[in-house]
RODO-2510 file (C-alpha; in nm, 4 decimals, decimal comma):
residues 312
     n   res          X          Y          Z
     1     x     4,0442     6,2844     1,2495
     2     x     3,9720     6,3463     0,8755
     3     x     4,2123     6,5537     0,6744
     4     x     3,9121     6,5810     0,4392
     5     x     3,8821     7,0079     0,3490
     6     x     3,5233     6,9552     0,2724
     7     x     3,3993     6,7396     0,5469
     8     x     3,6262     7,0123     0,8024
     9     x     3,4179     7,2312     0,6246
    10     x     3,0942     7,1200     0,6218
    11     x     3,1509     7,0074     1,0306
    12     x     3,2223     7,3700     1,1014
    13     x     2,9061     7,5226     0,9187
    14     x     2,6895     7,2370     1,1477
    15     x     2,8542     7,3463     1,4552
    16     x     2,7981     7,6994     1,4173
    17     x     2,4363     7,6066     1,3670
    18     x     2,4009     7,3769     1,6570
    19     x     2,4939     7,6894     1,8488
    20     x     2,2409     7,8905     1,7435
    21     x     2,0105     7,6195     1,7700
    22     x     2,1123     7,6229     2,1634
    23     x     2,1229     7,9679     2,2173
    24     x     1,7922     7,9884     2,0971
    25     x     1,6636     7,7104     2,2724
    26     x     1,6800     7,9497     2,5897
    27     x     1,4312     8,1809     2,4223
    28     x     1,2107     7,8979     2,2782
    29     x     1,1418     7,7210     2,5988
    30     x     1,0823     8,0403     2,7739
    31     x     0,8056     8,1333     2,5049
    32     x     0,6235     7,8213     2,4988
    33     x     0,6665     7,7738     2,8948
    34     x     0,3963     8,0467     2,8778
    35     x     0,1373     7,8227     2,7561
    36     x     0,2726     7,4387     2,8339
    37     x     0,3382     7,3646     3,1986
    38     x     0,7436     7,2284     3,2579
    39     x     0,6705     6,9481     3,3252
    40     x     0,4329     6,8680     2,9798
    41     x     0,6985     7,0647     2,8186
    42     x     0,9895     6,8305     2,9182
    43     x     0,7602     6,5295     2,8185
    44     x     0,6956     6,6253     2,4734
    45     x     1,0771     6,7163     2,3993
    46     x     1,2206     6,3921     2,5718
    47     x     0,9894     6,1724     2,3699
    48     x     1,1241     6,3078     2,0179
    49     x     1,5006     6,3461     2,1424
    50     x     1,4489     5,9567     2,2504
    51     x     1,2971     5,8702     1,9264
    52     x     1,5677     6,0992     1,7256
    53     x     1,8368     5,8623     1,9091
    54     x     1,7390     5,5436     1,8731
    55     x     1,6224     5,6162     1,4918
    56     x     2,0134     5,7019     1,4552
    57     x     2,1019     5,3728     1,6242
    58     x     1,8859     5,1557     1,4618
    59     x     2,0652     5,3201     1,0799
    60     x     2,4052     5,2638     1,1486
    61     x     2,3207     4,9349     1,3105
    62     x     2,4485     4,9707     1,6017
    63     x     2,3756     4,7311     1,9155
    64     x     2,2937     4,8671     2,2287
    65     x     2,4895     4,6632     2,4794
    66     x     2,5573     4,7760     2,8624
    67     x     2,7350     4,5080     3,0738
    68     x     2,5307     4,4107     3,4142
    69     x     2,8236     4,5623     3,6111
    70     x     2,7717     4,8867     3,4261
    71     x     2,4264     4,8776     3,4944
    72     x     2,3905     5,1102     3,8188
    73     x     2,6181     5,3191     3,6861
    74     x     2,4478     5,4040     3,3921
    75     x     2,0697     5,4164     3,5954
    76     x     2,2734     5,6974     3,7731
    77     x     2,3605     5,9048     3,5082
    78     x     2,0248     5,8803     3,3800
    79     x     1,8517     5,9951     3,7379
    80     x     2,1425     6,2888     3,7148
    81     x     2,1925     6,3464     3,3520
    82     x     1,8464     6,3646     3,2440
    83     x     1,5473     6,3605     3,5221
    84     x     1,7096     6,5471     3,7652
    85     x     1,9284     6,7920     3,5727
    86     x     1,6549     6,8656     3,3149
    87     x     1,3329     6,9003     3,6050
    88     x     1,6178     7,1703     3,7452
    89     x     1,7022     7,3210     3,3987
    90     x     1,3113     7,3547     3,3335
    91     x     1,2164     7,4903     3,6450
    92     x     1,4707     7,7476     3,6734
    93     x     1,4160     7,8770     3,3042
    94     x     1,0440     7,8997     3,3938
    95     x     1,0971     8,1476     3,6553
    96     x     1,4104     8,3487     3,5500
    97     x     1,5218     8,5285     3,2303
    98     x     1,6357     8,3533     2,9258
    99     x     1,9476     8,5168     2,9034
   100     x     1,9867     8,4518     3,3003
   101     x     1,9597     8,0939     3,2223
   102     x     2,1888     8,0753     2,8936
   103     x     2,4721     8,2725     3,1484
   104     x     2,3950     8,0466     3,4669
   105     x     2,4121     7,7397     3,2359
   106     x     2,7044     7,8334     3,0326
   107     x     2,8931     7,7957     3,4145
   108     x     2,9476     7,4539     3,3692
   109     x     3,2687     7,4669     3,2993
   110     x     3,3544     7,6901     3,5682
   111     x     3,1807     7,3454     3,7739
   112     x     3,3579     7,0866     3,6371
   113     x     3,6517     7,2599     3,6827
   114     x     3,6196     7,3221     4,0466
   115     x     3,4954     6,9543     4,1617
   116     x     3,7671     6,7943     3,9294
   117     x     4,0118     7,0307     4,1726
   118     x     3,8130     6,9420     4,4628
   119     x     3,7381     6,5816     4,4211
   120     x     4,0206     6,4092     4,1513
   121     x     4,3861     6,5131     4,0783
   122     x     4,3486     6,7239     3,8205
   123     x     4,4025     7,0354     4,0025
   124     x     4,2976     7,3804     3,8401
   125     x     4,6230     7,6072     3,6593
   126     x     4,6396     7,9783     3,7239
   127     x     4,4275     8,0786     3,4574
   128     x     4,1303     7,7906     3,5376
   129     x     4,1470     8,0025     3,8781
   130     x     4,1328     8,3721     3,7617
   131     x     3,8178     8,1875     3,5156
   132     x     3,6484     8,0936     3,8058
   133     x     3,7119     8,3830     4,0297
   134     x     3,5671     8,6058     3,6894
   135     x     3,2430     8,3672     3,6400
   136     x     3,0937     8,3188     4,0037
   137     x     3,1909     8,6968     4,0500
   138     x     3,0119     8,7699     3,7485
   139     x     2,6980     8,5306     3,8793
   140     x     2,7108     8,7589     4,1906
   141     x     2,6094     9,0695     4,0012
   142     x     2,3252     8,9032     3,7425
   143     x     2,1384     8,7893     4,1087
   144     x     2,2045     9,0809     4,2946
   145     x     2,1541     9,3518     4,0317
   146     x     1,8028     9,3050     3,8805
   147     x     1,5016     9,5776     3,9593
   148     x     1,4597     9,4527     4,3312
   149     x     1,8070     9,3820     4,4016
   150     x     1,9097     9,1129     4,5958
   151     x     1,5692     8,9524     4,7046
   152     x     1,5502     8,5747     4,8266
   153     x     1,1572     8,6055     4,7349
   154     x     1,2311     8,7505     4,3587
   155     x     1,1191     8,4929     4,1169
   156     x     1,4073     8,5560     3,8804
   157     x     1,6372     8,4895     4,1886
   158     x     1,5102     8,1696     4,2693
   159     x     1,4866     8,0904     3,8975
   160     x     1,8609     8,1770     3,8820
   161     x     1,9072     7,9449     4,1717
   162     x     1,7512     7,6365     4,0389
   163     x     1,9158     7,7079     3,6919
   164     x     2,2878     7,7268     3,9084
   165     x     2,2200     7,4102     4,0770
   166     x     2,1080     7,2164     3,7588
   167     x     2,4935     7,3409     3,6002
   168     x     2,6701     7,1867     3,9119
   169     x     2,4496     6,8527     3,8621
   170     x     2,5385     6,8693     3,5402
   171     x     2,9091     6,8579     3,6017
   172     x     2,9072     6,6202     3,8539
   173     x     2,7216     6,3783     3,5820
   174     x     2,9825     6,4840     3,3307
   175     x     3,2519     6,3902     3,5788
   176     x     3,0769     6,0565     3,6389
   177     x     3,0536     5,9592     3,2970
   178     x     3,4311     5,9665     3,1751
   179     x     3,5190     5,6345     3,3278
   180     x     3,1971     5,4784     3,1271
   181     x     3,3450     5,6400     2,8063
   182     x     3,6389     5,4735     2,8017
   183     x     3,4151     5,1185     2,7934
   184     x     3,1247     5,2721     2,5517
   185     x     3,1121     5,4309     2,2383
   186     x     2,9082     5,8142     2,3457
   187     x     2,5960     5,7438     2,1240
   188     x     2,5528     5,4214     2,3151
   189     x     2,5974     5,5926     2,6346
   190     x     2,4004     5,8781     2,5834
   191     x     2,0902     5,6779     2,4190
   192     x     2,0915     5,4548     2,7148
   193     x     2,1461     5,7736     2,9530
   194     x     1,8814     5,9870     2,7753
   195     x     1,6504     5,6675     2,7431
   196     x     1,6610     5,6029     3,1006
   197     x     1,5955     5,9825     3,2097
   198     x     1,3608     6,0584     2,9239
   199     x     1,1226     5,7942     3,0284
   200     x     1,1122     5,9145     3,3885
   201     x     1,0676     6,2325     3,3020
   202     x     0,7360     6,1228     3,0512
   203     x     0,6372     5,8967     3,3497
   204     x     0,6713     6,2503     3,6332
   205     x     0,4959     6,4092     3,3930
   206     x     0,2086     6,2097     3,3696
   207     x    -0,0646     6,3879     3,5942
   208     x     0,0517     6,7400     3,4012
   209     x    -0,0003     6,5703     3,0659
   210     x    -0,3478     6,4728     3,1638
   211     x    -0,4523     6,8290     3,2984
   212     x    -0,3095     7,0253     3,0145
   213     x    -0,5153     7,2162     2,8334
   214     x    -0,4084     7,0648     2,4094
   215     x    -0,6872     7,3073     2,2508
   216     x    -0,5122     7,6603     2,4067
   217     x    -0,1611     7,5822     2,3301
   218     x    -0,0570     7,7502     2,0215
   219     x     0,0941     7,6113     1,6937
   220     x     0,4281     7,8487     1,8100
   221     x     0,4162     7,6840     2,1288
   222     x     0,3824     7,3135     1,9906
   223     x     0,6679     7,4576     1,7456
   224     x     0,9014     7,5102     2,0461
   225     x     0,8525     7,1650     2,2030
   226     x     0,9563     6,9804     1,8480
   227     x     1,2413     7,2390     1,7872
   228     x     1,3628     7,1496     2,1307
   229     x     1,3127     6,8460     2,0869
   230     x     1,4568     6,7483     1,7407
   231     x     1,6951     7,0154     1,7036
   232     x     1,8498     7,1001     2,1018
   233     x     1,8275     6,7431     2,2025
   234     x     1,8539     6,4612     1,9757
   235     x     2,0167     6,6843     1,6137
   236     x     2,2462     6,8360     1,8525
   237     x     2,3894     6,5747     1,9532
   238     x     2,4883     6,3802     1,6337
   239     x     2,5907     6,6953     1,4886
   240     x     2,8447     6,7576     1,7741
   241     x     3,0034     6,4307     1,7777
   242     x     3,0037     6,5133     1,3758
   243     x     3,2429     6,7892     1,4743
   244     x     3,4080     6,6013     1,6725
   245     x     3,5035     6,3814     1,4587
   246     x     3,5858     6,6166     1,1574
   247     x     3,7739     6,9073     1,3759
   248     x     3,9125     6,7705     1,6810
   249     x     3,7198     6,7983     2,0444
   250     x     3,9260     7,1715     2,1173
   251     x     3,8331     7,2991     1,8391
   252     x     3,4549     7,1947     1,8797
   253     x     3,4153     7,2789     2,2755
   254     x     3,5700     7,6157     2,1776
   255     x     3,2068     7,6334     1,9890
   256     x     2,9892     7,6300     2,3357
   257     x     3,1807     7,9907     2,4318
   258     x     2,9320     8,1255     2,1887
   259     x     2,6092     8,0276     2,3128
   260     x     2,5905     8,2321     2,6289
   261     x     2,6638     8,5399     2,4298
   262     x     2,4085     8,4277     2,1912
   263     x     2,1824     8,3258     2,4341
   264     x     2,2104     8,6688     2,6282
   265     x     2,1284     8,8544     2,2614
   266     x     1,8125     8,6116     2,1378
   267     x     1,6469     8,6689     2,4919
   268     x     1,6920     9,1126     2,4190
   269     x     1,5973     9,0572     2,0598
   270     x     1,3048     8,7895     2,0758
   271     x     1,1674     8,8240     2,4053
   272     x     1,2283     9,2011     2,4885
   273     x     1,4294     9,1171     2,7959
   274     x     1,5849     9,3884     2,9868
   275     x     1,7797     9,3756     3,2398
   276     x     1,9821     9,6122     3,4773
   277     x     2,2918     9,7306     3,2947
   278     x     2,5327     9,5878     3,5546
   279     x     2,3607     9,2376     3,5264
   280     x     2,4864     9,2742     3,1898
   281     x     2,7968     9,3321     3,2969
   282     x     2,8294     9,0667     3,5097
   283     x     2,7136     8,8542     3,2102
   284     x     3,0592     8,9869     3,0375
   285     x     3,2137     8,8937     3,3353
   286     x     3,0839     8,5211     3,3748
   287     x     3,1110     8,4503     2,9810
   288     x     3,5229     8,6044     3,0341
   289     x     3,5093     8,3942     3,3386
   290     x     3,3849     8,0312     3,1458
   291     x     3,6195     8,1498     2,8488
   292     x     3,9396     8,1837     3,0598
   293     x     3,8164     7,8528     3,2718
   294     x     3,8025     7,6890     2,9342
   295     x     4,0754     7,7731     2,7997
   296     x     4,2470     7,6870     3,0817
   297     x     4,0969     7,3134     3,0825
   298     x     4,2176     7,2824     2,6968
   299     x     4,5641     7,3634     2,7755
   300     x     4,6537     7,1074     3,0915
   301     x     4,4400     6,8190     2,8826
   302     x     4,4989     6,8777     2,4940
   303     x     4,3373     6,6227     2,4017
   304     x     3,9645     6,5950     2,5553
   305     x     3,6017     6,7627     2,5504
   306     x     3,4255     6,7468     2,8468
   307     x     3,1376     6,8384     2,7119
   308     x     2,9807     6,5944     2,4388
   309     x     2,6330     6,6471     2,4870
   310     x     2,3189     6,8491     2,4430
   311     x     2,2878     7,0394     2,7509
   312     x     1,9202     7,2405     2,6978
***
């Protein structure tokens, strides 16, 4: 890590705008969801995140190289990392709250946490517990708490739902890919992973493409899908690995705490979201919850981030 002041510096300013650019992204898609169908929506994004990648590859000449062993591997954590993951994370946002989804999503922590506990050896400490005990307690209250209450047939519910299950996906693929990161540098990796996802998701999206109306989708709207695009997939990425690099990876994953909170705020202040107060309180509670769960992750493995990529 660089003991440069300025480049610390600098690395901190991008990171604090990387979050913003994520919490926002919550609000963003939810706005132009209105006009562009998901799937079109996740087309359009995927297809300038790919081409931000690749444009970054081909200027520090770097050589993408996977080993035919590696191979399925890295198909998987494309189908699970990308097209599955991101059909979920689309889905759900289109039929929930913003600031649902920025909570729901900021859970994946509390996930990663609980299958590493479940499935490997590294077992959760005290405070990793009382984190996840907080967040799903907290995700209890935001589902069961809005206007209708507890409804299996509310969309938001179902939206919340779909946004839950694409976090636990998203661990298990984060889980998946540590073993691959120890063989591959994380821009190869992730240019291969978002290259092989991307595409599918272009290629599901093909009938939606073809009935979508261009002409009554607005300039804001097309807006959204390149600031998604540019900025919450392929910018973020670079930028975060930036940080990395300049500030250490606990320093930089402490950075993510923020964008739920953020997240929650954008979706009051730009989209006039309101929900019941005790969803908001169980918004405190899953954001304390993801903190402590955090926290606790940083302190049994000092020297890791879990969490390398852009996740909206």
């Amino acid at each position: 890590m660089t003991s440069n002041p300025t480049g610390k510096k600098l690395a901190e300013l991008m990171l604090m705008f990387i979050v913003v650019v994520w919490a926002l992204n919550f609000s963003v898609v939810k706005y132009s969801l209105g006009e562009i169908d998901p799937l079109s929506f996740n087309a359009f994004r995927f297809a300038l995140g790919i081409l931000l990648m690749w444009t970054a590859v081909w200027l520090r000449g770097i050589r993408i190289r996977i080993a035919r062993k590696d191979m399925g591997k890295v198909v998987v954590l494309g189908l699970l990392g990308n097209l599955i993951y991101q059909m979920l994370f689309i889905v759900g946002i289109d039929r929930t709250f913003a600031s649902n989804a920025a909570v729901m999503l900021g859970t994946i922590p509390v996930w990663i946490a609980v299958f590493s506990h479940l499935f490997t050896d590294q077992k959760m400490y005290r405070l990793q517990a009382i984190g996840v005990f907080f967040a799903f307690s907290g995700v209890v209250m935001i589902m069961g708490f809005g206007e209708q209450g507890l409804n299996l047939r509310s969309e938001s519910v179902l939206g919340d739902a779909i946004i839950i299950s694409g976090a636990m996906v998203f661990a298990v693929y984060t889980l998946l890919s540590r073993s691959l990161l120890e063989t591959y540098s994380p821009l190869t990796l992730s240019t291969m992973v978002m290259t092989i996802g991307g595409v599918l998701l272009i290629l599901v999206a093909i009938p939606s493409l073809i009935r979508l109306d261009y002409h009554s989708v607005s300039l804001l709207s097309w807006g959204g899908a390149g600031f998604s695009g540019v900025f919450a997939i392929g910018a973020a990425y670079l930028i975060w690995n930036f940080g990395i690099k300049n500030v250490g990876a606990v320093r930089t994953a402490t950075y993510q705490n923020m964008v739920p909170v953020l997240g929650v705020l954008f979706g009051l202040i730009f989209l006039g979201e309101k929900l019941h107060i005790l969803q908001y309180l169980g918004s405190l509670l899953t954001i304390a919850g993801v903190f402590l769960t955090r926290a606790g992750s940083i302190r049994s493995r000092p020297g890791k981030s879990a969490y390398p990529e852009s996740r909206t």
